[in-house]
N, C-alpha and C positions, 0 to 999 in steps of 0.2 A: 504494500500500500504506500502509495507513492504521497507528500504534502503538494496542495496545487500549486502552480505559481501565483497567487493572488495573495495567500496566506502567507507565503515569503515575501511579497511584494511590501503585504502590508507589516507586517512585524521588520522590514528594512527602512520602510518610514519612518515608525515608530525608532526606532535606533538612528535616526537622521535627526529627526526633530528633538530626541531630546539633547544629542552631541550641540546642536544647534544652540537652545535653549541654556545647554550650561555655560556653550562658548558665548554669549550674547552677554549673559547673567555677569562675569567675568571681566567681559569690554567695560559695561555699564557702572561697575564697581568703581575698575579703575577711573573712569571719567570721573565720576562724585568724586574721590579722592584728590584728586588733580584740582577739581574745584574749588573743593574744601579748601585744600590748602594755598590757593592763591587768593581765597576770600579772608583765610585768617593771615597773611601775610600783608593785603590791603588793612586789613582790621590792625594789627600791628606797626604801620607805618603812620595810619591817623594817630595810633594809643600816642607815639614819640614823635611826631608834631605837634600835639598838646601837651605834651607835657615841656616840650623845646619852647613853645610859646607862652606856657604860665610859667615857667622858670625866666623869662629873657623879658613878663611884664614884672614878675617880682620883684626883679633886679630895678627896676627902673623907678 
């Protein structure tokens, strides 16, 4: 008793989509990451410009 080709067909989709899906999951991760950290690097450059700014009115 032979499996049809349809039944391979479909269980090779299934093994396509989820390789897919983990490989996608992975990209999507990294992007947020990269994100992340150029939005806490911007967030970080405001923090010490205010502080460079109340320190340089204090003085004054």
């Amino acid at each position: 008793m032979s499996i049809p080709i349809w039944v391979i067909a479909v269980a090779a989709g299934i093994v396509f989509s989820a390789f897919m899906a983990v490989k996608t999951g992975k990209e999507e991760r990294k992007e947020e990451m990269e994100s992340i950290e150029r939005e806490g690097e911007l967030y970080m450059k405001r923090l010490e410009r205010e502080k460079e700014r109340r320190d340089h009115s204090a003085e004054a």
